[in-house]
N, C-alpha and C positions, 0 to 999 in steps of 0.2 A: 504494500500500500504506500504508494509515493504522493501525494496530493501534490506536494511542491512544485510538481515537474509542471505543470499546468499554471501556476502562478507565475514562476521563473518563466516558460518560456513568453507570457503574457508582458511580463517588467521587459524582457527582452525585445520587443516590438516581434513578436511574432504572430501567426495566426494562428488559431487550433481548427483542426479537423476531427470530425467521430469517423470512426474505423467498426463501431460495434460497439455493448456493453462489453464483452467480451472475447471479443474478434471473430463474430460469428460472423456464419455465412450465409447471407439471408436466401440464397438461392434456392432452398428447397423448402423453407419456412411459411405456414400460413401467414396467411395477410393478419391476423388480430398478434400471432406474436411476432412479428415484422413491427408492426405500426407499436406494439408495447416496448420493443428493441429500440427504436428511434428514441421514441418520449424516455425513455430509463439513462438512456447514452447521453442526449442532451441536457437533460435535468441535472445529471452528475458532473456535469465538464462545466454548467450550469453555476452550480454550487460548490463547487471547487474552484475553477478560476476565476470564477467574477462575472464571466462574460460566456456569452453563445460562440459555439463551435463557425467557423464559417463556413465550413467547407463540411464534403461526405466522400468517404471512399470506401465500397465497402470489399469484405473479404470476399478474396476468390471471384465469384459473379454476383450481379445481384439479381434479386428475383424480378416476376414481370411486373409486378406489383412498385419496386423501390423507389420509382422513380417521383410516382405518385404520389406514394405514402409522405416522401418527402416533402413536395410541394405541397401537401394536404398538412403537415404541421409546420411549416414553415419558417422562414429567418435565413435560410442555406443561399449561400453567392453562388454555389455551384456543387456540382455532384459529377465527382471524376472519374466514375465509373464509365461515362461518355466519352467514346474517343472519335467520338464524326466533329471534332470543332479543327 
């Protein structure tokens, strides 16, 4: 349990990104615990470092759902799991 790393990299002018609660892999996961995955990973990076995640990358692929789910809770500058830019 490192909390710090989130505050430090924040003092540091950097951004944060959510990768997962737990660096899951939303590809084969229902939509209700996909979408409870997002809200638990942002809440936590949240209340850890101060500030909202900007970004999303998730493990491995995401599902067909992820892209969605994220624009459905919203605050993300982008989601890097798109590689058509």
């Amino acid at each position: 349990y490192t909390p710090w790393i989130g505050t430090e990299a924040v003092a540091r002018g950097h951004e944060l990104s959510c990768h997962g609660y737990r660096w899951e892999s939303p590809a084969h996961m229902d939509e209700a615990a996909e979408r409870a995955m997002i809200r638990r990973t942002v809440e936590t990076i949240e209340r850890i470092a101060g500030v909202r995640p900007a970004g999303w990358h998730s493990r491995s692929a995401s599902s067909l759902n992820t892209r969605r789910l994220l624009v459905e809770h919203g605050g993300f500058l982008y989601d890097s799991n798109a590689y058509n830019d």
